[in-house]
N, CA, C and O atoms as CSV, one atom per row, in Angstrom:
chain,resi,resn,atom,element,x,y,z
A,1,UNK,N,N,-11.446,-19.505,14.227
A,1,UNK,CA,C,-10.040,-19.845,14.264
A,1,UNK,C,C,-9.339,-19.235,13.038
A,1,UNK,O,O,-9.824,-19.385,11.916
A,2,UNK,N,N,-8.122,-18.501,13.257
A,2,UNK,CA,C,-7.734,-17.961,12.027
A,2,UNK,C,C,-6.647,-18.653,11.398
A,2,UNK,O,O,-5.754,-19.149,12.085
A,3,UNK,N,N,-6.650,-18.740,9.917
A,3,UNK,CA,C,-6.355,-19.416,9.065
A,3,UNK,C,C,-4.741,-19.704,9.036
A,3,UNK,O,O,-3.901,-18.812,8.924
A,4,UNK,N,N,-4.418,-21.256,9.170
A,4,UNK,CA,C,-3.182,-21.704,9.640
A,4,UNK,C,C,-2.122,-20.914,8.637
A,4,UNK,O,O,-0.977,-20.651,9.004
A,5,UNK,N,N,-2.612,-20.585,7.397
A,5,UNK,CA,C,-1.636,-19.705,6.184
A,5,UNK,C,C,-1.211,-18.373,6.690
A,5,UNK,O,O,-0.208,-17.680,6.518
A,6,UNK,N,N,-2.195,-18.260,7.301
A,6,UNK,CA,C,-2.255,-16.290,7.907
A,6,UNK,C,C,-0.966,-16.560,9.057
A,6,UNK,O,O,0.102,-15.953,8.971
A,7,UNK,N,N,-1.198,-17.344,9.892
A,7,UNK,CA,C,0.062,-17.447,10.834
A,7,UNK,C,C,1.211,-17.317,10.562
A,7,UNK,O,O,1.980,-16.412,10.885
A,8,UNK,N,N,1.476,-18.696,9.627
A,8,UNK,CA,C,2.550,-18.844,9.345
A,8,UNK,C,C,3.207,-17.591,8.644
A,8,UNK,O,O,4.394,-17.305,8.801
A,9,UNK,N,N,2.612,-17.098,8.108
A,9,UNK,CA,C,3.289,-15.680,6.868
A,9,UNK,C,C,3.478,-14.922,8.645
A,9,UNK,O,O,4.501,-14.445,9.136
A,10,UNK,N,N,2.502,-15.015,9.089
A,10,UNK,CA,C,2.853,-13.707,10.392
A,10,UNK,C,C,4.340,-13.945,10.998
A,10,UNK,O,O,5.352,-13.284,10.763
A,11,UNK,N,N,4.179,-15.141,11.893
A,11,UNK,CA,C,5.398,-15.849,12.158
A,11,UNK,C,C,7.009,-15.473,10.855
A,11,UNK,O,O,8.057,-14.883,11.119
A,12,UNK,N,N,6.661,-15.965,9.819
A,12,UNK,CA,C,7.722,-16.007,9.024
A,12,UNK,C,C,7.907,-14.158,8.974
A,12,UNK,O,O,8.960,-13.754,9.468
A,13,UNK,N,N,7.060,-13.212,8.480
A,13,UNK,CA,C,7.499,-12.207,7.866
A,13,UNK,C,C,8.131,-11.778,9.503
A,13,UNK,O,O,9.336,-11.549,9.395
A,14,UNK,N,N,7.713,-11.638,10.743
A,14,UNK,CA,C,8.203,-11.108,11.412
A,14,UNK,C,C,9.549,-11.719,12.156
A,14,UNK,O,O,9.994,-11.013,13.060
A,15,UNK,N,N,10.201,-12.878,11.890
A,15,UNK,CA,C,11.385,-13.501,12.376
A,15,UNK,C,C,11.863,-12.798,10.964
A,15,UNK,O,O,12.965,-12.463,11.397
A,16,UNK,N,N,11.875,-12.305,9.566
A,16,UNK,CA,C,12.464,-12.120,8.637
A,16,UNK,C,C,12.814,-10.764,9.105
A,16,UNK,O,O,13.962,-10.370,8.902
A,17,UNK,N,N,11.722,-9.790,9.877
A,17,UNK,CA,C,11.669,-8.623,9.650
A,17,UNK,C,C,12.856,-8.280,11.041
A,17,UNK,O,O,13.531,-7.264,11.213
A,18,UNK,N,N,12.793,-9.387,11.788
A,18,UNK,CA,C,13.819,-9.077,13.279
A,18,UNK,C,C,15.073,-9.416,12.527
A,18,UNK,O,O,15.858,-8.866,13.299
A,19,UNK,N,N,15.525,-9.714,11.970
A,19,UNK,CA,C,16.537,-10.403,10.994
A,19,UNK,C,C,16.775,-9.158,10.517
A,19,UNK,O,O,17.793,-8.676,11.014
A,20,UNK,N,N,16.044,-8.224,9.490
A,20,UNK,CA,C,16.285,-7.524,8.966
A,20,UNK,C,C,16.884,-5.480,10.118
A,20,UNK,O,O,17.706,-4.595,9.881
A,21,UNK,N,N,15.942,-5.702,11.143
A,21,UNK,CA,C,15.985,-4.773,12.194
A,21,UNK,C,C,17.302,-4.877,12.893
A,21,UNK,O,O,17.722,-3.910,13.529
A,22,UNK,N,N,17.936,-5.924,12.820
A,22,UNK,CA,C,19.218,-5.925,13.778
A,22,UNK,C,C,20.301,-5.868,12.468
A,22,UNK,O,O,21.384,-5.321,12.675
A,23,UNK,N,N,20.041,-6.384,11.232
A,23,UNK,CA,C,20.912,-6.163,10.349
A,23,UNK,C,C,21.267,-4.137,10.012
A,23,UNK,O,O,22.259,-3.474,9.709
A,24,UNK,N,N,20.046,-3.893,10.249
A,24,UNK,CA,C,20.057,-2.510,9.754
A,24,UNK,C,C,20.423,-1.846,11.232
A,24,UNK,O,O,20.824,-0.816,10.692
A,25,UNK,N,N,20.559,-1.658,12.197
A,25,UNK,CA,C,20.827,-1.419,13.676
A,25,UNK,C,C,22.098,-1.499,13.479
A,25,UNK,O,O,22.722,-0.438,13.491
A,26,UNK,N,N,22.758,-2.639,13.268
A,26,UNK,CA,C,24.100,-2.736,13.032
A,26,UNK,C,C,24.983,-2.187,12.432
A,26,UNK,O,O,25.960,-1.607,12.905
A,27,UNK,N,N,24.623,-2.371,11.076
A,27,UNK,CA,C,25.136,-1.782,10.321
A,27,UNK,C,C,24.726,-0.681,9.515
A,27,UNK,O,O,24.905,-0.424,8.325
A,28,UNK,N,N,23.951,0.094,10.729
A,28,UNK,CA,C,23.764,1.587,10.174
A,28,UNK,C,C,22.894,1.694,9.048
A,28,UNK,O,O,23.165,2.697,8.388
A,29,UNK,N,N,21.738,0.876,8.489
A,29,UNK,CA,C,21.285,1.351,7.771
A,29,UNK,C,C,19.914,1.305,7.913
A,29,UNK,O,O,19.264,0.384,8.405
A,30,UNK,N,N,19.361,2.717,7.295
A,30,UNK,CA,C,17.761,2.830,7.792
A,30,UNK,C,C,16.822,2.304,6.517
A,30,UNK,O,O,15.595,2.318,6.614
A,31,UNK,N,N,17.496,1.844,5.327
A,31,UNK,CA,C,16.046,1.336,5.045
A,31,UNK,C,C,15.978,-0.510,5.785
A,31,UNK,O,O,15.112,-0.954,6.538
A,32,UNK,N,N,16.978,-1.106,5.330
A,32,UNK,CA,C,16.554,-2.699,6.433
A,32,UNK,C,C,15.515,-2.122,8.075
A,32,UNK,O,O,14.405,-2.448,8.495
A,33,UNK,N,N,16.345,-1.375,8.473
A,33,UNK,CA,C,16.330,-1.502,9.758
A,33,UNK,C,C,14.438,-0.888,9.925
A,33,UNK,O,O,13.621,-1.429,10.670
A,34,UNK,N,N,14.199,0.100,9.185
A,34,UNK,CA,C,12.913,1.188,8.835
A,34,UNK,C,C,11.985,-0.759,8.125
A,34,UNK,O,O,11.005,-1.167,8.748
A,35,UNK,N,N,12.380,-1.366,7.232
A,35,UNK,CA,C,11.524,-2.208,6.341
A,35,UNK,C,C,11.323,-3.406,7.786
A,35,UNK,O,O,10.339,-4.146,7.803
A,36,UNK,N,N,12.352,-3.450,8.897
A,36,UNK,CA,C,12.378,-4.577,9.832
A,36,UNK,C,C,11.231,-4.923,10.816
A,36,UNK,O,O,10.687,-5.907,11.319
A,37,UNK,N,N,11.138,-2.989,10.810
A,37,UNK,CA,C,10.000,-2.986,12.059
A,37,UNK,C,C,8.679,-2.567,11.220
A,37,UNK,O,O,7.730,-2.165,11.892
A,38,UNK,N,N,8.556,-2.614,10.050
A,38,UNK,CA,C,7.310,-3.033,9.096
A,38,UNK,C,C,7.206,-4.648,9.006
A,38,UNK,O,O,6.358,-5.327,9.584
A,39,UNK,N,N,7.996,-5.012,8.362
A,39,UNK,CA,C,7.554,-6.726,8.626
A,39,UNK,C,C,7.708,-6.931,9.275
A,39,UNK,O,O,8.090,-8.087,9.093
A,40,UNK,N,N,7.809,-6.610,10.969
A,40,UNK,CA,C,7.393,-6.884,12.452
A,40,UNK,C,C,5.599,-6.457,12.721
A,40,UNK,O,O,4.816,-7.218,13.289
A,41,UNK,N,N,5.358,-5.570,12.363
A,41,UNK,CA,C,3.966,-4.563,12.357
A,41,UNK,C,C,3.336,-5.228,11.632
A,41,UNK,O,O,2.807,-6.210,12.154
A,42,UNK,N,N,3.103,-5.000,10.103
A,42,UNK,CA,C,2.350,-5.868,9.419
A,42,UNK,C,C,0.855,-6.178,9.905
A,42,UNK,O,O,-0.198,-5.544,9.844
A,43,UNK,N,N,1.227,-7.448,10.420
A,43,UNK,CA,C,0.316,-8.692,10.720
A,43,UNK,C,C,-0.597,-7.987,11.367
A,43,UNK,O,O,-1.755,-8.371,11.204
A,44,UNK,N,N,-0.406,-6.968,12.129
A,44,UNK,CA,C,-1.483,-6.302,13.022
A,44,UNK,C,C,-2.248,-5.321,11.986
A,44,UNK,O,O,-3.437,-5.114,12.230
A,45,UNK,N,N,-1.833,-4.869,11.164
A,45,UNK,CA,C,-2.721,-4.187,10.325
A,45,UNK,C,C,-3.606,-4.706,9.336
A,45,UNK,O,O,-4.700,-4.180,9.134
A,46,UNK,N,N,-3.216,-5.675,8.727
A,46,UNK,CA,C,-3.368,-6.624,7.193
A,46,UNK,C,C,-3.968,-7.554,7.838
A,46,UNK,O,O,-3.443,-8.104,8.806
A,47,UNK,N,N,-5.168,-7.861,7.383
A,47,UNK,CA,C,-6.257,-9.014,8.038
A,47,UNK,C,C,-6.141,-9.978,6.493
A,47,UNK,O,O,-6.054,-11.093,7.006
A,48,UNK,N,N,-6.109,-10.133,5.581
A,48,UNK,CA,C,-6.200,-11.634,4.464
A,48,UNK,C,C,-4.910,-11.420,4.594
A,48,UNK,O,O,-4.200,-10.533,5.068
A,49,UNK,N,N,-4.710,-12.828,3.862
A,49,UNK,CA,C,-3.667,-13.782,3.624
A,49,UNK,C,C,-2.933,-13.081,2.665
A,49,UNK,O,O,-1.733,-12.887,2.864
A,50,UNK,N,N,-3.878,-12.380,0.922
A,50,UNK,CA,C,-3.295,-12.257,-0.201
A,50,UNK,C,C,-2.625,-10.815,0.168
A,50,UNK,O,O,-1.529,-10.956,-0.373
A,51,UNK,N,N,-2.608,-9.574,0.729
A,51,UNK,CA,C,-2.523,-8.542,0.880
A,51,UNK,C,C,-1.159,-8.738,1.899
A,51,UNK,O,O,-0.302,-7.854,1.921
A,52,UNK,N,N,-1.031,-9.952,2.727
A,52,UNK,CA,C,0.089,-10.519,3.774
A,52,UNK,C,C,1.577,-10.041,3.017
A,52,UNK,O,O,2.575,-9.352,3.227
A,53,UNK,N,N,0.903,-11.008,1.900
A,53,UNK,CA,C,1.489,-11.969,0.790
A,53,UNK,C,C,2.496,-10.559,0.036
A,53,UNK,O,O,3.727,-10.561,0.020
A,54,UNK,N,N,1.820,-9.697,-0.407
A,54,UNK,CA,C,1.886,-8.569,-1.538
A,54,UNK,C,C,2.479,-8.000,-0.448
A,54,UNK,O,O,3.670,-8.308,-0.416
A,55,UNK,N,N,2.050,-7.092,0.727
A,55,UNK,CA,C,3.464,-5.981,1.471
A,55,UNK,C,C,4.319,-7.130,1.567
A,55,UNK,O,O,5.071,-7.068,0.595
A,56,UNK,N,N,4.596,-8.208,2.293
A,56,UNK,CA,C,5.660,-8.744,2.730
A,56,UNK,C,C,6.565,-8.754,1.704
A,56,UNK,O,O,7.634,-8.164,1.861
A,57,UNK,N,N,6.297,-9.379,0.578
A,57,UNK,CA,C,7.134,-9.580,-0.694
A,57,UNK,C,C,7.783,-7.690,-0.834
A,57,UNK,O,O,8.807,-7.195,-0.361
A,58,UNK,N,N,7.027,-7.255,-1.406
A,58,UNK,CA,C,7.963,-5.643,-1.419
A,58,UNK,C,C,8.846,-5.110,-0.062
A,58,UNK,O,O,9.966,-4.604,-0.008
A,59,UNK,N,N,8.257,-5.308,0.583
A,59,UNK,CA,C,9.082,-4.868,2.179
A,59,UNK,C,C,10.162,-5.467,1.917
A,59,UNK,O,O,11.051,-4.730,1.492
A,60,UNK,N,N,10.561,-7.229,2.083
A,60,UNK,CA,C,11.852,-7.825,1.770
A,60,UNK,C,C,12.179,-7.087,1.072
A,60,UNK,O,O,12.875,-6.189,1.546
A,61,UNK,N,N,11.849,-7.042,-0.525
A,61,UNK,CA,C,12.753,-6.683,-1.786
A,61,UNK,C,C,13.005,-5.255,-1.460
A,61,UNK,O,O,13.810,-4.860,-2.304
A,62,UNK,N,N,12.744,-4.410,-0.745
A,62,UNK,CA,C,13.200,-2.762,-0.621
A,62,UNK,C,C,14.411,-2.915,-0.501
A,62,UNK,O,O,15.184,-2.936,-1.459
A,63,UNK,N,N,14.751,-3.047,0.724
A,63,UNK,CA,C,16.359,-2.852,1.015
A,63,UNK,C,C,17.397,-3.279,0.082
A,63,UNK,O,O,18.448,-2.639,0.091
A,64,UNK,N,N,17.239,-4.475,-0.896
A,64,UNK,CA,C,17.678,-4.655,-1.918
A,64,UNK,C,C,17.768,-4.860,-2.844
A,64,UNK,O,O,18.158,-5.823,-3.503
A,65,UNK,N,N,17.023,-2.986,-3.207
A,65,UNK,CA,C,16.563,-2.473,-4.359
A,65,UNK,C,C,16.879,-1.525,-4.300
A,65,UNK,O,O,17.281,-1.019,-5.347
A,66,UNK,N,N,16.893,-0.508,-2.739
A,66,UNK,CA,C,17.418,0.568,-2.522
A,66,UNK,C,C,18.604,0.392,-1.621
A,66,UNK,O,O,18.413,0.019,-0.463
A,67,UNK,N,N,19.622,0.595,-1.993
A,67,UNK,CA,C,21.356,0.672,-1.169
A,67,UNK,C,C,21.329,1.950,-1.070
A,67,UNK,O,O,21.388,2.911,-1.837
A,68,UNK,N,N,21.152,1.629,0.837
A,68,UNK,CA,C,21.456,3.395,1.033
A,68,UNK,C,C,23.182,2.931,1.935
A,68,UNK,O,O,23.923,3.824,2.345
């Protein structure tokens, strides 16, 4: 059974990352929209929790860090 922590980050980063995909769709911009459908993906690549933890956190902070 895989670990109720691992979910939840899955769950959370990818409702953050659809959040972020329609923000950037919208309003024209490719790094949200490029970082949206990474924290959608993710979870399928990244098997531990701590490594979840570490892309998700930078993915969020890109887009506002870089203003394109």
């Amino acid at each position: 059974m895989p670990d109720p922590t691992y979910l939840f980050l899955c769950i959370l980063y990818s409702s953050i990352g659809y959040g972020f995909y329609r923000y950037g769709k919208r309003q024209q911009r490719l790094i949200a929209l490029v970082c949206g459908i990474a924290l959608m993906l993710i979870p399928y690549f990244i098997a531990t929790v701590f490594q979840l933890i570490l892309v998700g956190v930078v993915l969020i902070a890109l887009p506002f860090l870089i203003r394109s």
